[in-house]
N, CA, C and O atoms as a printed pandas DataFrame, in Angstrom:
     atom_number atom_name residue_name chain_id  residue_number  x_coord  y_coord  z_coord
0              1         N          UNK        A               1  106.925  137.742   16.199
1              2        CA          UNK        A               1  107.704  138.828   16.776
2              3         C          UNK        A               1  108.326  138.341   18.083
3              4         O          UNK        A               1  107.627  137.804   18.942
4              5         N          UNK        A               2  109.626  138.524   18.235
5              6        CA          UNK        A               2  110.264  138.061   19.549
6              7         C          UNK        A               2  109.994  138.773   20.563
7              8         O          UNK        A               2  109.797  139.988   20.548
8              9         N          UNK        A               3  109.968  137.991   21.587
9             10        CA          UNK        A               3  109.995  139.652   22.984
10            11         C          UNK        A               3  111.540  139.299   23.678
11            12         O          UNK        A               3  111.979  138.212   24.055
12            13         N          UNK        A               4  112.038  140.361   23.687
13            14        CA          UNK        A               4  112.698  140.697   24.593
14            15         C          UNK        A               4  112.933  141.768   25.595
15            16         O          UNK        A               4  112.991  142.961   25.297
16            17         N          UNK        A               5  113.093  141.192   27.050
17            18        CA          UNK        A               5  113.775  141.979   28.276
18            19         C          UNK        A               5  114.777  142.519   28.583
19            20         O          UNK        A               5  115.778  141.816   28.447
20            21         N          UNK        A               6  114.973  143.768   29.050
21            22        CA          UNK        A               6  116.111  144.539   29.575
22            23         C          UNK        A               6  115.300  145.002   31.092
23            24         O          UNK        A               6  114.244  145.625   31.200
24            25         N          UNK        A               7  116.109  144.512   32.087
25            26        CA          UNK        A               7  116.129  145.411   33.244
26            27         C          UNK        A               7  117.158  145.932   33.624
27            28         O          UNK        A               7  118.241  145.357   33.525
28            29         N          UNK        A               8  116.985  147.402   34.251
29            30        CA          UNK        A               8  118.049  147.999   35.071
30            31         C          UNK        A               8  117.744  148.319   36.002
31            32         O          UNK        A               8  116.525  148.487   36.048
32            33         N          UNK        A               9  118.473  148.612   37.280
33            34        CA          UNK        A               9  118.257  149.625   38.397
34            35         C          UNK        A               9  118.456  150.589   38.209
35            36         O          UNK        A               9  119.505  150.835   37.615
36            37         N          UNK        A              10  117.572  151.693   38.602
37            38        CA          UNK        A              10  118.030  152.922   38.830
38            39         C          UNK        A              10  118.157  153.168   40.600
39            40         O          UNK        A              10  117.983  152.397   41.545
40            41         N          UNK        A              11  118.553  154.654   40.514
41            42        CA          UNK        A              11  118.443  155.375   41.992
42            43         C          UNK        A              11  117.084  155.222   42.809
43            44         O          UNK        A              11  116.952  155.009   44.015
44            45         N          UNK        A              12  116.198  155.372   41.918
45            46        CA          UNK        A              12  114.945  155.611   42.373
46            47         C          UNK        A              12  113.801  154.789   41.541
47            48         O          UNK        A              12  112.602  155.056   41.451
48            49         N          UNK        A              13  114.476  153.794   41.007
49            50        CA          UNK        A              13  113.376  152.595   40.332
50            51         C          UNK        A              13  114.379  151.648   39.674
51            52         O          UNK        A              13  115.596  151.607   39.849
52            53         N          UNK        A              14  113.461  150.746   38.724
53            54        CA          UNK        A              14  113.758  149.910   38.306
54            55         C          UNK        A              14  112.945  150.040   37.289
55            56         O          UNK        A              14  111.722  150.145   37.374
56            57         N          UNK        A              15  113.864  150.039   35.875
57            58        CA          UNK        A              15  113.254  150.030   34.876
58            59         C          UNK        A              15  113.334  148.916   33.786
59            60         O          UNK        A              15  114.358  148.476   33.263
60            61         N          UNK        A              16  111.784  148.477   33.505
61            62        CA          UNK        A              16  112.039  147.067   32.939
62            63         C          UNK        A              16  111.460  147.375   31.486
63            64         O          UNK        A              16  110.249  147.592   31.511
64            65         N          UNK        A              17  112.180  147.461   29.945
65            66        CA          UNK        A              17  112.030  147.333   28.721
66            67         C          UNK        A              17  111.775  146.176   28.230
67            68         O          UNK        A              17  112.434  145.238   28.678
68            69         N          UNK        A              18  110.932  145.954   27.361
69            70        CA          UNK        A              18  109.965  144.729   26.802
70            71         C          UNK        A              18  109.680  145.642   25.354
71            72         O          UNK        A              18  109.409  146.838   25.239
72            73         N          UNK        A              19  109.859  144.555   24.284
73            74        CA          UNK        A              19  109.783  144.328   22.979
74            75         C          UNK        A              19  108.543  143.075   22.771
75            76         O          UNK        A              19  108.066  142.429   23.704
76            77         N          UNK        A              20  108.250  142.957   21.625
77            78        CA          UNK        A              20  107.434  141.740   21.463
78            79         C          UNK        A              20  106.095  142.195   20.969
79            80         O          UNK        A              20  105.715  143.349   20.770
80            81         N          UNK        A              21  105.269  140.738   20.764
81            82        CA          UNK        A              21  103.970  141.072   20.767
82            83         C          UNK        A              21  103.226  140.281   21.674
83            84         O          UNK        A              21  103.590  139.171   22.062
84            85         N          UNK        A              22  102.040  140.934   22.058
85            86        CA          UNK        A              22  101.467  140.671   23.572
86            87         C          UNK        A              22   99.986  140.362   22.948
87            88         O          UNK        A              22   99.194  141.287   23.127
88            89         N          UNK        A              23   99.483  139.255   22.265
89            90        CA          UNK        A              23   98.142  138.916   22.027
90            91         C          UNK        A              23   97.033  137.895   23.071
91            92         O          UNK        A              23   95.810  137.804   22.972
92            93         N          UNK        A              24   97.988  137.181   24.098
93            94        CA          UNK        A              24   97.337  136.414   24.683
94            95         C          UNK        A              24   97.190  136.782   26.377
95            96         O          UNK        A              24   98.155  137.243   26.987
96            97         N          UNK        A              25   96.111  136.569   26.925
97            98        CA          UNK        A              25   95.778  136.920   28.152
98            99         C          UNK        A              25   97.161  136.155   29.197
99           100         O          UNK        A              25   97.510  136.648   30.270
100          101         N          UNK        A              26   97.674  135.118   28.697
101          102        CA          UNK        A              26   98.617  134.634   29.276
102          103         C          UNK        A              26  100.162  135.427   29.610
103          104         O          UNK        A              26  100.827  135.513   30.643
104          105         N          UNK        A              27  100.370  135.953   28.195
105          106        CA          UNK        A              27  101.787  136.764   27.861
106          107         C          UNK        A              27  101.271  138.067   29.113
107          108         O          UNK        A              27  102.056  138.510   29.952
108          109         N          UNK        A              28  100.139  138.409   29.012
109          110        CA          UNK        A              28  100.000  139.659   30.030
110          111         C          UNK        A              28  100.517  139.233   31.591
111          112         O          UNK        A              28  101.286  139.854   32.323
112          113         N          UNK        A              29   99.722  137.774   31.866
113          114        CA          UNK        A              29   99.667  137.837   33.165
114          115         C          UNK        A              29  101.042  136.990   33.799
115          116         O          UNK        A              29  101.086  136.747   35.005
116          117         N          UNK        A              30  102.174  136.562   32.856
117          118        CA          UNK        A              30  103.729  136.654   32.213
118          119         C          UNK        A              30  104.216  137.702   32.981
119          120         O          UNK        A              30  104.806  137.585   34.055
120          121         N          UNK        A              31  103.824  139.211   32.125
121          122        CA          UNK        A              31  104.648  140.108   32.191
122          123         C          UNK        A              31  103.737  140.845   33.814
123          124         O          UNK        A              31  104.369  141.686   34.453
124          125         N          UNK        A              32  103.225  140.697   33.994
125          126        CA          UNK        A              32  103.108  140.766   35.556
126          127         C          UNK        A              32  103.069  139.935   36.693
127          128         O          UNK        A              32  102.851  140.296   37.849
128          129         N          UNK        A              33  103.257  138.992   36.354
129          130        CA          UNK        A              33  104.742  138.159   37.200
130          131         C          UNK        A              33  106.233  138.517   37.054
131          132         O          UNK        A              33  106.949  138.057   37.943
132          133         N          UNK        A              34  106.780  139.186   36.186
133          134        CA          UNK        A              34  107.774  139.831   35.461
134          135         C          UNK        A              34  107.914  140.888   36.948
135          136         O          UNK        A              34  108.674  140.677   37.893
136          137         N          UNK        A              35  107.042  141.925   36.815
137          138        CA          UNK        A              35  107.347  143.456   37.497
138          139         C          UNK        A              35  107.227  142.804   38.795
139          140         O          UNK        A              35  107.762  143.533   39.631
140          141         N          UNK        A              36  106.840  141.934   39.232
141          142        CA          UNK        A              36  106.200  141.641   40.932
142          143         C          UNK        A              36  108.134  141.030   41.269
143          144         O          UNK        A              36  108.922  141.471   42.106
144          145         N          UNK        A              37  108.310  140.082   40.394
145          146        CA          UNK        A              37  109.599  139.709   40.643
146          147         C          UNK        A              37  110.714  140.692   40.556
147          148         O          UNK        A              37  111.616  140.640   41.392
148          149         N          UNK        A              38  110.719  141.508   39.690
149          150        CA          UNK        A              38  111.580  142.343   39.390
150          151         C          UNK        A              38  111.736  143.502   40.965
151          152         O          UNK        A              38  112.738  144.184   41.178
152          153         N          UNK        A              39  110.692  143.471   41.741
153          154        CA          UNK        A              39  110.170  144.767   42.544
154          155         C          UNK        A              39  110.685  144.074   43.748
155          156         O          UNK        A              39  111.199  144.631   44.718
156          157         N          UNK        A              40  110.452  142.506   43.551
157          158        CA          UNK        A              40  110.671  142.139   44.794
158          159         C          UNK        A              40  112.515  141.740   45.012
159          160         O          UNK        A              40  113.057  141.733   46.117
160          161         N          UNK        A              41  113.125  141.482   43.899
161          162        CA          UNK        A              41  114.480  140.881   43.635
162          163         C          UNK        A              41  115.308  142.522   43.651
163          164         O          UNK        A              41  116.458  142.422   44.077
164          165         N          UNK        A              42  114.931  143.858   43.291
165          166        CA          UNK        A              42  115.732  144.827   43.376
166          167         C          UNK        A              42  115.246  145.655   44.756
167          168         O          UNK        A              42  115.932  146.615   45.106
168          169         N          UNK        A              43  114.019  145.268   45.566
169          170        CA          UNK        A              43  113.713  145.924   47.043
170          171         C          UNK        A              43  113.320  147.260   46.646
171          172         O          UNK        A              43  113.577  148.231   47.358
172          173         N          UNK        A              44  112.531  147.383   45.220
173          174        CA          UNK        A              44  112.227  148.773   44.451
174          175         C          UNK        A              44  110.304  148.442   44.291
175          176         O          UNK        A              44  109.659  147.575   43.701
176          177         N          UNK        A              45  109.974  149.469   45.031
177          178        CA          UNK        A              45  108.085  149.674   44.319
178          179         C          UNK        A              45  107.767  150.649   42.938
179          180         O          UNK        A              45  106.752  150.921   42.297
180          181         N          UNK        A              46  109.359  151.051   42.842
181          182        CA          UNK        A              46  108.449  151.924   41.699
182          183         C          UNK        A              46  109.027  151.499   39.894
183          184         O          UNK        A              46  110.068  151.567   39.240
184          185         N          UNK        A              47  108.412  151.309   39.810
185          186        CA          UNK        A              47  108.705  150.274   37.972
186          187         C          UNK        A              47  108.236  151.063   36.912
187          188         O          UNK        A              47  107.044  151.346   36.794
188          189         N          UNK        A              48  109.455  151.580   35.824
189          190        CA          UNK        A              48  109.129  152.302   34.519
190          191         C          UNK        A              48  108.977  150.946   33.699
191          192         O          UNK        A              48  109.901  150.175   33.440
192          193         N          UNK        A              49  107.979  150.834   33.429
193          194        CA          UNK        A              49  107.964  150.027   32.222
194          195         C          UNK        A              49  107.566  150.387   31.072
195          196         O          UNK        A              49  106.451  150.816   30.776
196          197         N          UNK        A              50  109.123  150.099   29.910
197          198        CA          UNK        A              50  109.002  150.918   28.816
198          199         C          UNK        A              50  108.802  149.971   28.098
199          200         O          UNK        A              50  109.635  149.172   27.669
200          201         N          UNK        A              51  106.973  150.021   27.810
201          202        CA          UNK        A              51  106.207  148.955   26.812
202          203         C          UNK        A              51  106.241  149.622   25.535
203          204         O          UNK        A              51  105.271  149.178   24.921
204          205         N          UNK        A              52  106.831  150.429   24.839
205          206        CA          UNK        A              52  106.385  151.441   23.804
206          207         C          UNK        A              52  107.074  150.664   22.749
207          208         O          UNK        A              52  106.906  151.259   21.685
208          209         N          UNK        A              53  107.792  149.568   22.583
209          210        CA          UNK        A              53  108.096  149.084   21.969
210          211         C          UNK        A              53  107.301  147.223   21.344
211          212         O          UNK        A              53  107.586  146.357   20.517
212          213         N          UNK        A              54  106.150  147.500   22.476
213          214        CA          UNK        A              54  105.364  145.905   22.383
214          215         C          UNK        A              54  103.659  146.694   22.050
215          216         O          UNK        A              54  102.963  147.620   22.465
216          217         N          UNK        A              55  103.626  145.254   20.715
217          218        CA          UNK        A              55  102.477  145.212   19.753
218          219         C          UNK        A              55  101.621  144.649   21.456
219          220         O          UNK        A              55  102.000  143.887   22.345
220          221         N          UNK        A              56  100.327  145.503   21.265
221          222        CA          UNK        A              56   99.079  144.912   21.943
222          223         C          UNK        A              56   97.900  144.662   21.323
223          224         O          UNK        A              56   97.078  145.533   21.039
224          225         N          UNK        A              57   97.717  142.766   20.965
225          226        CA          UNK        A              57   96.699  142.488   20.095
226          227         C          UNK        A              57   95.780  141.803   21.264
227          228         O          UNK        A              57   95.579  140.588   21.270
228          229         N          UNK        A              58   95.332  142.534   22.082
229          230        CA          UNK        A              58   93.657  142.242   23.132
230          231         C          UNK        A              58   92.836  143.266   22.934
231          232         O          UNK        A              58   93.020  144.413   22.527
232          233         N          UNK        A              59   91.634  142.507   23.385
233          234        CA          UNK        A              59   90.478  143.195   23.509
234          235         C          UNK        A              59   90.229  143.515   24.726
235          236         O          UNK        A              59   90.786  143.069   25.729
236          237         N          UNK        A              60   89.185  144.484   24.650
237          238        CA          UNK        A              60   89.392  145.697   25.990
238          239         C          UNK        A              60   88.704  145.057   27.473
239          240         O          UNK        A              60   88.652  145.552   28.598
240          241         N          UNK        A              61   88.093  143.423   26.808
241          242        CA          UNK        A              61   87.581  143.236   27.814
242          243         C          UNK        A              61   88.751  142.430   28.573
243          244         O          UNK        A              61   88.410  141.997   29.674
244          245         N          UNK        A              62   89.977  142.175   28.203
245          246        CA          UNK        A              62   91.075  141.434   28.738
246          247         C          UNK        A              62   91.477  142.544   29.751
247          248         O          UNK        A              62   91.504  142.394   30.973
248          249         N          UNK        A              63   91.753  143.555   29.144
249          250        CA          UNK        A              63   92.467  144.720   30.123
250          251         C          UNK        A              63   92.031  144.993   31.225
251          252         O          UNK        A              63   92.759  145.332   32.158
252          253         N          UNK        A              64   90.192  144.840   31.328
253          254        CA          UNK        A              64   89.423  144.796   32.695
254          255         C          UNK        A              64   89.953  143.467   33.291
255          256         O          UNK        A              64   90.680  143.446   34.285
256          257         N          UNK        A              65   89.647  142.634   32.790
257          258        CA          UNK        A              65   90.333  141.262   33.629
258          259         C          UNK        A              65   91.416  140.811   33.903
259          260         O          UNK        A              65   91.500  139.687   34.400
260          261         N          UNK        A              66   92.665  141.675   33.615
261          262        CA          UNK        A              66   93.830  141.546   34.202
262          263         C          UNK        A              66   93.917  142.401   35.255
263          264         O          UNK        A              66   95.002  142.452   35.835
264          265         N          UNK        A              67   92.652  143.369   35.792
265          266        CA          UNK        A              67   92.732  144.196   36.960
266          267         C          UNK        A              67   92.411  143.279   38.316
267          268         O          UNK        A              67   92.952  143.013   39.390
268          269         N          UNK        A              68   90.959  142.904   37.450
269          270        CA          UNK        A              68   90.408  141.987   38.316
270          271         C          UNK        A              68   91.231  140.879   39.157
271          272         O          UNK        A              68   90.886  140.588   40.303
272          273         N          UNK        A              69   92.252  140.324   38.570
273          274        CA          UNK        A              69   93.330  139.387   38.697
274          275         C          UNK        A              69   94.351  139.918   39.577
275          276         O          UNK        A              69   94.937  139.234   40.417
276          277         N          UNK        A              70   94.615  141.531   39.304
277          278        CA          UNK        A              70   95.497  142.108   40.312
278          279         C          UNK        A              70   94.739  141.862   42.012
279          280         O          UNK        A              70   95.440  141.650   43.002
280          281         N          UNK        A              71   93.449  141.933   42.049
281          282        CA          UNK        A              71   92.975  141.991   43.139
282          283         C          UNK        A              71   92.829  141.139   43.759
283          284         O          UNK        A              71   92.431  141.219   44.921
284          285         N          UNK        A              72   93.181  139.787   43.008
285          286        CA          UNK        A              72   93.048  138.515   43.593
286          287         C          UNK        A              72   93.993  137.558   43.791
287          288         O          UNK        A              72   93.857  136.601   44.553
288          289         N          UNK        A              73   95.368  137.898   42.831
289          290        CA          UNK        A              73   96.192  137.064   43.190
290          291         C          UNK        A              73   97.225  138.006   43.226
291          292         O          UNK        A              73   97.812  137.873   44.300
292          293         N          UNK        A              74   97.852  139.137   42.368
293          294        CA          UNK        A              74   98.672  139.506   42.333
294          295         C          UNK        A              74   98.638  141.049   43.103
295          296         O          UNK        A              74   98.886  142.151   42.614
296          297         N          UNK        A              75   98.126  140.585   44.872
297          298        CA          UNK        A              75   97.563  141.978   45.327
298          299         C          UNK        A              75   99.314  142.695   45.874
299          300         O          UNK        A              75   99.310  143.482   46.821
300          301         N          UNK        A              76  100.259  142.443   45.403
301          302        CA          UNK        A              76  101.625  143.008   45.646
302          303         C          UNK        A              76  101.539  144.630   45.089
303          304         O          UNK        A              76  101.994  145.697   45.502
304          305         N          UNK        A              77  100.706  144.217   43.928
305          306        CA          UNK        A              77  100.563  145.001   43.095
306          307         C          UNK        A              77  100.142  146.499   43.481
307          308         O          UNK        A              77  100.477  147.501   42.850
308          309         N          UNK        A              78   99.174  146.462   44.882
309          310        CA          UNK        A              78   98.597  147.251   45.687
310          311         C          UNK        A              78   99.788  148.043   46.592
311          312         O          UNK        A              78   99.674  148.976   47.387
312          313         N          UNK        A              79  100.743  147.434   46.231
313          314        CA          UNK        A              79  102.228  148.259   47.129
314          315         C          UNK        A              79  103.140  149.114   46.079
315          316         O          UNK        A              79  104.101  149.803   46.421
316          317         N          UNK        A              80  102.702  148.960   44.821
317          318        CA          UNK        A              80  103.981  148.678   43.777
318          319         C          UNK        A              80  103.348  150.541   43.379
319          320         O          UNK        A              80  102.469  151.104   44.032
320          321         N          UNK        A              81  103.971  151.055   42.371
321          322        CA          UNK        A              81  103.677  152.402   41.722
322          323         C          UNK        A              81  104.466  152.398   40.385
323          324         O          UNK        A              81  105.695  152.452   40.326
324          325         N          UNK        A              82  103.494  152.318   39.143
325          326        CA          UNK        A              82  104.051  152.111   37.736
326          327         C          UNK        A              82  103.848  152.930   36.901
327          328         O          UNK        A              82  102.758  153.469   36.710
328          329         N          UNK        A              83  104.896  153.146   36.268
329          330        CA          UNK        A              83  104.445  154.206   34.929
330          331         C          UNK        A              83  105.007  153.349   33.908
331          332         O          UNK        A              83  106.144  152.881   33.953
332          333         N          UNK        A              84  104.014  153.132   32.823
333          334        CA          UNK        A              84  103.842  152.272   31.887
334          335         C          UNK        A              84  103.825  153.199   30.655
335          336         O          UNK        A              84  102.879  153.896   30.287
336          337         N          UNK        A              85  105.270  153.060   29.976
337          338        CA          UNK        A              85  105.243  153.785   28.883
338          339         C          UNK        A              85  104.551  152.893   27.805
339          340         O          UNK        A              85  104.795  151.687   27.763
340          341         N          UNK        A              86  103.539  153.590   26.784
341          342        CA          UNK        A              86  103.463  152.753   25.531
342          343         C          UNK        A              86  103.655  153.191   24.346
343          344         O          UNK        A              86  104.272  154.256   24.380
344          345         N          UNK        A              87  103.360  152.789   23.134
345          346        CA          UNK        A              87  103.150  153.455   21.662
346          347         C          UNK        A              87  101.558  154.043   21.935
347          348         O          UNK        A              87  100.648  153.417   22.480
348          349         N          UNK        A              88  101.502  155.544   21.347
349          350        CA          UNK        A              88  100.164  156.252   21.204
350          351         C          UNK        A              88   99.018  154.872   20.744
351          352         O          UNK        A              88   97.889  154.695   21.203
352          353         N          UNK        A              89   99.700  154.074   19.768
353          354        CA          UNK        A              89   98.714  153.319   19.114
354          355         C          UNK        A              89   97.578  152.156   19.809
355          356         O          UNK        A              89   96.479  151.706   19.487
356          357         N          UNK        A              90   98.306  152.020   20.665
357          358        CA          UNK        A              90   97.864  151.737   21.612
358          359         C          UNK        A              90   96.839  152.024   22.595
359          360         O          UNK        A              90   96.095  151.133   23.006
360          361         N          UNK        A              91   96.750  153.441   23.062
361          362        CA          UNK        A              91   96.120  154.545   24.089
362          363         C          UNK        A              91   95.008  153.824   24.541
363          364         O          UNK        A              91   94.904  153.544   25.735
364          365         N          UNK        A              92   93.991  153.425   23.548
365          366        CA          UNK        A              92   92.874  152.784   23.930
366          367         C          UNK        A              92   92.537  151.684   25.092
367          368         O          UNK        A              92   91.587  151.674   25.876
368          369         N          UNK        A              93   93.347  150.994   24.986
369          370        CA          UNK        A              93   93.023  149.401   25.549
370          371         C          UNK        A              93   93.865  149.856   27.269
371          372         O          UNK        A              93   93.601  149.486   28.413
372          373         N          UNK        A              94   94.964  150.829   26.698
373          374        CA          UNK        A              94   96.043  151.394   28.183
374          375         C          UNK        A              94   95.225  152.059   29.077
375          376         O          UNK        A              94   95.214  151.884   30.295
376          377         N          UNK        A              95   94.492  152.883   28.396
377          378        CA          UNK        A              95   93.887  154.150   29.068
378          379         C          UNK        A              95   92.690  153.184   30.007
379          380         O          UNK        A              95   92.602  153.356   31.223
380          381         N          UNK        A              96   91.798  152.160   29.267
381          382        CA          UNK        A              96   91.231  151.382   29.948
382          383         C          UNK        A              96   91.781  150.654   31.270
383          384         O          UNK        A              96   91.101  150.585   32.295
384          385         N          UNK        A              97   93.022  150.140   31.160
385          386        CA          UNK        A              97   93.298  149.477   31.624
386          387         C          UNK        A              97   93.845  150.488   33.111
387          388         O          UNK        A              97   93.733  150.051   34.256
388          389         N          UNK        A              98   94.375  151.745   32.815
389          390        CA          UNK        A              98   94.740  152.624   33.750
390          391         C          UNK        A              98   93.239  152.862   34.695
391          392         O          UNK        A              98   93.034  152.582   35.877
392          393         N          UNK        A              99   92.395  153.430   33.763
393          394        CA          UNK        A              99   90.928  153.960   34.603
394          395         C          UNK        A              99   90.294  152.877   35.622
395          396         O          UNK        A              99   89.609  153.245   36.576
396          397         N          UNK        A             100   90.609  151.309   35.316
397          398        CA          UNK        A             100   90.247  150.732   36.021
398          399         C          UNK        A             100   90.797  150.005   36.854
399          400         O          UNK        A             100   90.191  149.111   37.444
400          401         N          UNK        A             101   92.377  150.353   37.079
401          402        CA          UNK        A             101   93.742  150.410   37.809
402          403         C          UNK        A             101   93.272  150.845   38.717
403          404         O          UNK        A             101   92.761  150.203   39.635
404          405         N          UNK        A             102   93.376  152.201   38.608
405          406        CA          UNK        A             102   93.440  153.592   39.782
406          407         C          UNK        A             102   91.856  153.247   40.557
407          408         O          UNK        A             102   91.876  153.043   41.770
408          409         N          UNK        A             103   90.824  153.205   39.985
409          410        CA          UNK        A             103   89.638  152.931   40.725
410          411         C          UNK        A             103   89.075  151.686   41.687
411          412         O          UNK        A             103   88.158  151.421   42.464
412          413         N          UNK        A             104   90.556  150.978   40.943
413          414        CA          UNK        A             104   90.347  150.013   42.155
414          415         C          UNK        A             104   91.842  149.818   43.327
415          416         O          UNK        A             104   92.227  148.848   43.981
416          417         N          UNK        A             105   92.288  150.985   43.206
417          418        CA          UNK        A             105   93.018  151.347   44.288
418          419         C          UNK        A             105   94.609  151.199   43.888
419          420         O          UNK        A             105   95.408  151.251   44.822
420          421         N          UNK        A             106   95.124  151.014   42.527
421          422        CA          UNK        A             106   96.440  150.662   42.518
422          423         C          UNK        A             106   97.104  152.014   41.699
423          424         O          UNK        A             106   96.447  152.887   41.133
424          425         N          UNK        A             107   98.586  151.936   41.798
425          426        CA          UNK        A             107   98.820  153.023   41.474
426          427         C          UNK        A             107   99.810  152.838   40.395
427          428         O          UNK        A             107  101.036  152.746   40.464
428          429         N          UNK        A             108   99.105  152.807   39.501
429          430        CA          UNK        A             108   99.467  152.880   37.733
430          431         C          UNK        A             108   98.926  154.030   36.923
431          432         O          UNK        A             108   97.836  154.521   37.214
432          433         N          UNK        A             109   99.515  154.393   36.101
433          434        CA          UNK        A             109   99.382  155.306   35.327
434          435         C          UNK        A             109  100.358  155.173   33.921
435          436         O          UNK        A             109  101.579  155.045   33.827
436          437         N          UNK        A             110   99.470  155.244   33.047
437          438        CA          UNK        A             110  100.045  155.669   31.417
438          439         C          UNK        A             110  100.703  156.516   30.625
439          440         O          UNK        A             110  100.085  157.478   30.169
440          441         N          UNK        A             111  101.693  156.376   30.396
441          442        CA          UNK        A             111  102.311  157.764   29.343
442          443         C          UNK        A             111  102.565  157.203   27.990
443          444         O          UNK        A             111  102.432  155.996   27.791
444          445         N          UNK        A             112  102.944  158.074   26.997
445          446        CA          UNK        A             112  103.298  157.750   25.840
446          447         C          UNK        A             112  104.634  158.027   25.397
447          448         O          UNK        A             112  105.282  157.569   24.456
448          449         N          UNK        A             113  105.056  159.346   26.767
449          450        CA          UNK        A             113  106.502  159.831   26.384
450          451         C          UNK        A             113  107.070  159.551   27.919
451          452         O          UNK        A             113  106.593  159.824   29.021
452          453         N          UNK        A             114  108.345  158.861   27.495
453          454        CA          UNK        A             114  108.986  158.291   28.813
454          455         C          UNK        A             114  109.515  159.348   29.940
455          456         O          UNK        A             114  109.857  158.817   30.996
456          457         N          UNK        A             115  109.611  160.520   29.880
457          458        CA          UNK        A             115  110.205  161.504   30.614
458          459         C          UNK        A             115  108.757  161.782   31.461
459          460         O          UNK        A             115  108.807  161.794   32.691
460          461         N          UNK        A             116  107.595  161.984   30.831
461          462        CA          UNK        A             116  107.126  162.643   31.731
462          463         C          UNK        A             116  106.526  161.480   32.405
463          464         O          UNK        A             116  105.861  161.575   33.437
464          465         N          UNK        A             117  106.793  160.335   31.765
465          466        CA          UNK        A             117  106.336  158.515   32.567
466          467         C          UNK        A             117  107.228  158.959   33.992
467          468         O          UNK        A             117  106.593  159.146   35.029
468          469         N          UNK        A             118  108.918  159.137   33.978
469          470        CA          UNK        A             118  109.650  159.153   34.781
470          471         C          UNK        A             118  109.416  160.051   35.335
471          472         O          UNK        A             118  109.900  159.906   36.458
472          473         N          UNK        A             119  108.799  161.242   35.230
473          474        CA          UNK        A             119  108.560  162.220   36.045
474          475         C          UNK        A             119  107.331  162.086   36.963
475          476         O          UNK        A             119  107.385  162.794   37.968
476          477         N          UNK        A             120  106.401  161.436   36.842
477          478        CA          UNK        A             120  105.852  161.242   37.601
478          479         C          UNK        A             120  105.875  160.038   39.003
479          480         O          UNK        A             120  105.349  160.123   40.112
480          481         N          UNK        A             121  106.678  158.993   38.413
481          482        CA          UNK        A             121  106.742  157.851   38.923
482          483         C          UNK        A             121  108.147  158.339   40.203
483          484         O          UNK        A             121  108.302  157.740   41.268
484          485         N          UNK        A             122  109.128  159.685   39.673
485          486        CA          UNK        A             122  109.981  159.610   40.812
486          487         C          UNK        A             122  109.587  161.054   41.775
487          488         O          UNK        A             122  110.304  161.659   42.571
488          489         N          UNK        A             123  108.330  161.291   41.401
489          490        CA          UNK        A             123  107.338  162.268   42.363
490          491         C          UNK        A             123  107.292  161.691   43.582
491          492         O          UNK        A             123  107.368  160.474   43.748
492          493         N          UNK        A             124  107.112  162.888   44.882
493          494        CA          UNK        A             124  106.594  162.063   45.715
494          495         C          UNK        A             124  105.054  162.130   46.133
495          496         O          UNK        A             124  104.296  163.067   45.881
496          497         N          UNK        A             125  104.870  161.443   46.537
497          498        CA          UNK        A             125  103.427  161.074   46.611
498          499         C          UNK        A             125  103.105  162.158   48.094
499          500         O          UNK        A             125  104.175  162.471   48.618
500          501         N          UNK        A             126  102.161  162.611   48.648
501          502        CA          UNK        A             126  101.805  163.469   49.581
502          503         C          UNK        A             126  102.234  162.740   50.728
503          504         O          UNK        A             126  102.564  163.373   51.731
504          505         N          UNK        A             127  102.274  161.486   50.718
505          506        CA          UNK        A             127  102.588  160.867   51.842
506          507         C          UNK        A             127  103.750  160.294   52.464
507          508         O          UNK        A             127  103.851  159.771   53.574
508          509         N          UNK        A             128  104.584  160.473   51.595
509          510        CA          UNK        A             128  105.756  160.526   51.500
510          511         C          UNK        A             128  106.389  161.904   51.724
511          512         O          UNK        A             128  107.274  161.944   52.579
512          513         N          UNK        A             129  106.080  163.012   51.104
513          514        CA          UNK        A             129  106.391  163.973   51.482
514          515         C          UNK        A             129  106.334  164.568   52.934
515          516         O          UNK        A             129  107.277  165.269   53.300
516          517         N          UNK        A             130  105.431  164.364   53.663
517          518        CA          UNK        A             130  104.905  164.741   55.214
518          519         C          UNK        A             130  106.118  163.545   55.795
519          520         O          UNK        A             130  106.491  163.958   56.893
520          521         N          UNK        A             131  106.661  162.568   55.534
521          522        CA          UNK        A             131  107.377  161.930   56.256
522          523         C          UNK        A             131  108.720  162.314   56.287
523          524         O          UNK        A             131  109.546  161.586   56.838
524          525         N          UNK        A             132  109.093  163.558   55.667
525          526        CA          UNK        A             132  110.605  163.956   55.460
526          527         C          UNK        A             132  110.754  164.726   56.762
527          528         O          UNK        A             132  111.830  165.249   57.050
């Protein structure tokens, strides 16, 4: 299965589409070098990434260890705010990968339907709000 990329800018993000299939711990830690560049080349923290179109063949213990990895090399990640669209079929390995996102301080979150992905991601956060 091929992967392919589409990025765009928006007003209020940058949205990066990915096709493909994603079986190796490598292709993951790929596509998050992907969003860190993308965040840093458009001067944007907040990234729709519409994965709903990419096969995920890992096991759930990969999804913990690509967190772990956020905390150690890719701590940009700790600035960034993502809504990660996927296929339902998926939910499992995402939902993992979200619960142990957020608990270790980053701000990702999962959808399955891209509107309410975008609706949350162009929310403002409480702290942002008090600064208007």
């Amino acid at each position: 299965m091929k992967s392919d990329i589409i990025i765009e800018r928006k007003e209020d993000y940058v949205m990066v589409k990915a096709s493909g299939l994603r079986n190796t711990f490598t292709q993951i830690i790929e596509g998050t070098e992907r969003l860190i560049d993308v965040s840093k080349h458009y001067d944007c923290k907040n990234i729709l990434a519409d994965y709903s179109e990419i096969t995920f063949d890992l096991n759930l213990t990969e999804a913990f260890n690509i967190v772990k990895l956020y905390e150690s090399k890719f701590t940009e990640f700790y600035n960034m705010r993502i809504a990660v669209i996927i296929d339902p079929e998926f939910i499992e390995i995402a939902s993992l990968w979200e619960r142990v996102s957020i608990k270790r301080g980053f701000d990702n979150k999962i959808f399955t339907e891209i509107n309410a992905g975008l609706l949350w991601l162009t929310q403002k956060t409480p702290a942002e709000s008090s600064n208007d």
